[in-house]
Every structure is written in structure tokens, then in C-alpha cells.
N, C-alpha and C positions, 0 to 999 in steps of 0.2 A: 545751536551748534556754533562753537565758536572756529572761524577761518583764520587762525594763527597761520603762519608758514612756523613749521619745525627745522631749524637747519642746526646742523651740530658745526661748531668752532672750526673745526678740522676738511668739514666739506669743499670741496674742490670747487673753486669758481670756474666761471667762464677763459678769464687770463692764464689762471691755471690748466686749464684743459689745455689751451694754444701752445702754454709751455711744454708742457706734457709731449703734446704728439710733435712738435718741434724737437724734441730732445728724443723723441724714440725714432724719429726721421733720422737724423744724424747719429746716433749710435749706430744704428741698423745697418746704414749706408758706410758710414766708416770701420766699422768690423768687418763688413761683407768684402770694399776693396783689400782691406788688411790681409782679410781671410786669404782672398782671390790671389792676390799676389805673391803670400806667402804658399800655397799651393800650388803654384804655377813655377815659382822657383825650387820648391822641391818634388814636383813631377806626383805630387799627393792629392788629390781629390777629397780625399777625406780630410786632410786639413783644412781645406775650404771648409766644410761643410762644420768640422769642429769648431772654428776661430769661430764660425756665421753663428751658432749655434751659443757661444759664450757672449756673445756682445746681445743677441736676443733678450738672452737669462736679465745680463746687467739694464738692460734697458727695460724691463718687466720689472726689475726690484725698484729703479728710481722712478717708473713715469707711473704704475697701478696702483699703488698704494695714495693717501691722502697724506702728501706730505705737506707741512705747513710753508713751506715755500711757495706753493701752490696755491694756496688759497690770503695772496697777498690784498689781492683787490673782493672782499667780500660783496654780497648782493645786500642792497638796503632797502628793506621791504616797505612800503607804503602804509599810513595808516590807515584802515577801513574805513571808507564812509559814511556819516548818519545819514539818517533820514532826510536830514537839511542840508545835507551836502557838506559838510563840516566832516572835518577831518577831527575822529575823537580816537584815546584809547579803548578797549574791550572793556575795561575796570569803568571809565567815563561814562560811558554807554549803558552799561547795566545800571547803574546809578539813576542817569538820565530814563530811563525808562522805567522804573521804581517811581521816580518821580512822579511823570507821565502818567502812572497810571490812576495817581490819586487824584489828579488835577483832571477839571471837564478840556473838551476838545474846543479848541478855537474856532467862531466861527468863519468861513471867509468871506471875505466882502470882496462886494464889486466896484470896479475903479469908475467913474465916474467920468464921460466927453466934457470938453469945453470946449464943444461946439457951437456956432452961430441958431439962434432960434432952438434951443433945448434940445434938437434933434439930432441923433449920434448917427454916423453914417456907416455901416458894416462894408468892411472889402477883406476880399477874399484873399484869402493868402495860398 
């Protein structure tokens, strides 16, 4: 199973997001005084609540959608690990392992003290 990440072009980043709710902060807030005020100078209640109401709409059409202004700083995904620790592509890898499997298994060896009188001393870690 291969662990690609799927992200589409258009995907909203992280900075994106910040911009997003920054920009729906301040719409929200500046329609809502606009609203209030103009409400308040014509004795209308419902004004208020129309103005609050139109600046929601415009701040839903620019911050919900995946605009590409938004996804200026994209995520840059890592490449998966091998076995060795080696950073390969998926293509590399399948390769590598096609390889592997015709070739025998290495065996491991043991590192060797050079210690005084041949004798290797074990401590505990």
C-alpha cells in the first residue's frame, strides 16, 4: 500500500486558513458596526440585521471556497523512508525491492572489542 499524501493544487494551507479566518474576522466585524450604526441612525433594527447579514454572505464567498490566494505557502511532504533509513522515491523503492528479492540476505556481523587480554567487558546501558 503505497502512503502518497493526495493533495490537489487548490488545497487550502495552513497560512491560508489564518488568512481565511483573519479576513472573515474583519468582514464580520466591520459589516456588523456598519450595520449597527446605520441602524441606529435610522431607528431600524432590521437594518442592522440586513447590513450584518450581507457582509456574512461576502465573507462566505471569499474565505470558504479554496481560493488560490490561499494556498500560497503549500505543505511539502517528506520522502518515505527505506528500510535503511534512506530517504527514497515509491518508484526507487519498488525497484529496490525487486532487487532484493533476488539477491540472498546479508549476513550481520559482529564488531569486535579491543580490549586488553582479549576479553570484552559488557555494561549495561
Amino acid at each position: 500500500p503505497s502512503t502518497r499524501h493526495n493533495t490537489s493544487p487548490t488545497q487550502m494551507d495552513f497560512e491560508g486558513q489564518k488568512l481565511a479566518d483573519k479576513l472573515h474576522q474583519i468582514i464580520t466585524a466591520a459589516f456588523g458596526v456598519i450595520g449597527f450604526i446605520y441602524g441606529y441612525l435610522q431607528q431600524r433594527f432590521g437594518y442592522t440585521m440586513y447590513i450584518s447579514m450581507v457582509g456574512l454572505c461576502i465573507s462566505a464567498i471569499i474565505c470558504v471556497p479554496d481560493w488560490g490566494f490561499l494556498n500560497k505557502n503549500p505543505l511539502k511532504w517528506q520522502k518515505p523512508l527505506s528500510e535503511e533509513g534512506d530517504s527514497v522515491d515509491t518508484d526507487e523503492k519498488e525497484e529496490n525491492e525487486g532487487e532484493a528479492a533476488t539477491q540472498a540476505p546479508k549476513p550481520k556481523t559482529k564488531k569486535k572489542s579491543s580490549g586488553k587480554g582479549g576479553k570484552s567487558k559488557k555494561t549495561k546501558r
